[in-house]
C-alpha positions as CSV (number, residue, x, y, z in Angstrom):
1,X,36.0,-90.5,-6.9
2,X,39.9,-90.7,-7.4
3,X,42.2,-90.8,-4.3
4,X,43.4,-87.4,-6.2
5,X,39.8,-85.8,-5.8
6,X,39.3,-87.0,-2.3
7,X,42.1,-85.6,-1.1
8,X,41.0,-82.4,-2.8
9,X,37.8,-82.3,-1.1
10,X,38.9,-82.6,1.8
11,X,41.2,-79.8,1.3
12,X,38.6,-77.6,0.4
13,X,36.8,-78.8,3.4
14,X,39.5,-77.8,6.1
15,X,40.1,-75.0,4.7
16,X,36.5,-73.8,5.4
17,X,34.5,-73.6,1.8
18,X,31.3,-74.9,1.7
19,X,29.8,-77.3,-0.6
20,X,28.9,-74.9,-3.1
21,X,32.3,-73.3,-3.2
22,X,34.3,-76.8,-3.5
23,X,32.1,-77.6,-6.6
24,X,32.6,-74.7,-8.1
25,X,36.8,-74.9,-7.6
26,X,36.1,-78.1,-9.3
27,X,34.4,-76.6,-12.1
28,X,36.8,-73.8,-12.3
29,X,39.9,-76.8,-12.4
30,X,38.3,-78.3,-15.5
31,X,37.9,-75.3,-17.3
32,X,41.0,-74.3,-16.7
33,X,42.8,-77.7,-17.4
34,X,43.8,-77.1,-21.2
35,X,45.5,-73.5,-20.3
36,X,49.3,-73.5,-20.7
37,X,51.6,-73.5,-17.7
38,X,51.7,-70.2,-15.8
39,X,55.3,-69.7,-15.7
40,X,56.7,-70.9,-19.2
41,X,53.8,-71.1,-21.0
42,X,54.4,-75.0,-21.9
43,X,51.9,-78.0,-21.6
44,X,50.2,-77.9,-18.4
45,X,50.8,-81.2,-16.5
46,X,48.9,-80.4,-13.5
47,X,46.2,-77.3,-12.0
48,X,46.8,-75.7,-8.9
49,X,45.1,-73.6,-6.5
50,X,45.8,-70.6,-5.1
51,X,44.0,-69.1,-2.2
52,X,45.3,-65.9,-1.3
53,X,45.2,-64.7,2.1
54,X,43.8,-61.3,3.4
55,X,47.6,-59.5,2.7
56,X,47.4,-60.7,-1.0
57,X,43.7,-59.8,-1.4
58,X,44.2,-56.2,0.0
59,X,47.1,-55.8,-2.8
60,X,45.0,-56.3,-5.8
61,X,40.8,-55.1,-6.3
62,X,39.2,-58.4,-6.0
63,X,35.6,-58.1,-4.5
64,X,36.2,-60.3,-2.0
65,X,33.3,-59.7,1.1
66,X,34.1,-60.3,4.5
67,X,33.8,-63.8,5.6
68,X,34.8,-65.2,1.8
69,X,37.5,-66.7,0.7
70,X,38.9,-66.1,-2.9
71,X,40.1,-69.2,-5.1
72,X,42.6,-69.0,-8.2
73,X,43.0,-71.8,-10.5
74,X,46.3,-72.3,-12.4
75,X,48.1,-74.8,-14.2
76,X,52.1,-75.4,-14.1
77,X,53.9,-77.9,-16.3
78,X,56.2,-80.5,-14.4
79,X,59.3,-78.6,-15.0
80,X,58.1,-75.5,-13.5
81,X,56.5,-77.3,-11.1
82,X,59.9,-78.8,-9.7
83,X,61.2,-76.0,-9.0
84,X,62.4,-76.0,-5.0
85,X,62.8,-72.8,-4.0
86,X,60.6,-70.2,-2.6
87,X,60.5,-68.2,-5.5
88,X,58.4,-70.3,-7.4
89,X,55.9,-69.4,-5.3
90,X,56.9,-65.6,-5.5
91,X,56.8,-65.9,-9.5
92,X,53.5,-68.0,-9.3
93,X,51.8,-65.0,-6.8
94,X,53.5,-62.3,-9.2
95,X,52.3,-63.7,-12.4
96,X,48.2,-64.1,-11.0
97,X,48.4,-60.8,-10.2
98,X,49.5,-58.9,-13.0
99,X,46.6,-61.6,-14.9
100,X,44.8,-60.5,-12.6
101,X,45.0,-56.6,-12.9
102,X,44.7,-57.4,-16.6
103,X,41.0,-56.9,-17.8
104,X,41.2,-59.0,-20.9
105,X,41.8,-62.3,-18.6
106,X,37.9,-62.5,-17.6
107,X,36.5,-64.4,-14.5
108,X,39.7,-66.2,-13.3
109,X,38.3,-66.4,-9.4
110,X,35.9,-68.7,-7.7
111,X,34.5,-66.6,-3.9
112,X,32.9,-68.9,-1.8
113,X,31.7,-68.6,1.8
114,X,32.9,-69.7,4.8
115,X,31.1,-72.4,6.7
């Protein structure tokens, strides 16, 4: 395992998703690996996560149960990834959700259960 990976896990682990659930972000990191950068559209350089808190999840109709915990994989080039101001994030959170609401984007989100 990578120092990348372990730090990862461990992540995942603090922030309260099972076994089960940090396998499957893993999975969903490959898979989404080869997509172009979320902001630009360029060659992805790195994947993100994105775990959207209860505020988020009440904005858009994700089937997220009570006591789960929704994860969003995305990939941002190195440019777009650079950038230092807050609404990078804003742009990132805008841009999943309007893939989100968009039907022809598939199964984008991972749930997994809270230990």
């Amino acid at each position: 395992m990578t120092e990348k990976e372990s730090l990862l896990k461990n992540v995942l682990r603090d922030l309260g998703l099972n076994r089960r659930a940090r396998a499957a972000c893993g999975e969903l990191m490959a898979e989404t690996r080869s997509e172009p950068c979320l902001l630009c559209k360029g060659r992805p350089d790195r994947v993100c996560l994105f775990i959207p808190g209860n505020d988020f999840i009440r904005k858009i109709p994700l089937p997220v149960p009570e006591g789960r915990a929704a994860v969003i994989a995305y990939t941002l080039c190195d440019k777009c990834n650079e950038i230092q101001d807050d609404l990078k994030f804003s742009r990132v959170e805008i841009k999943l959700l309007m893939d989100l609401l968009d039907p022809t984007q598939g199964d984008k989100v991972v749930l997994g259960e809270d230990e």
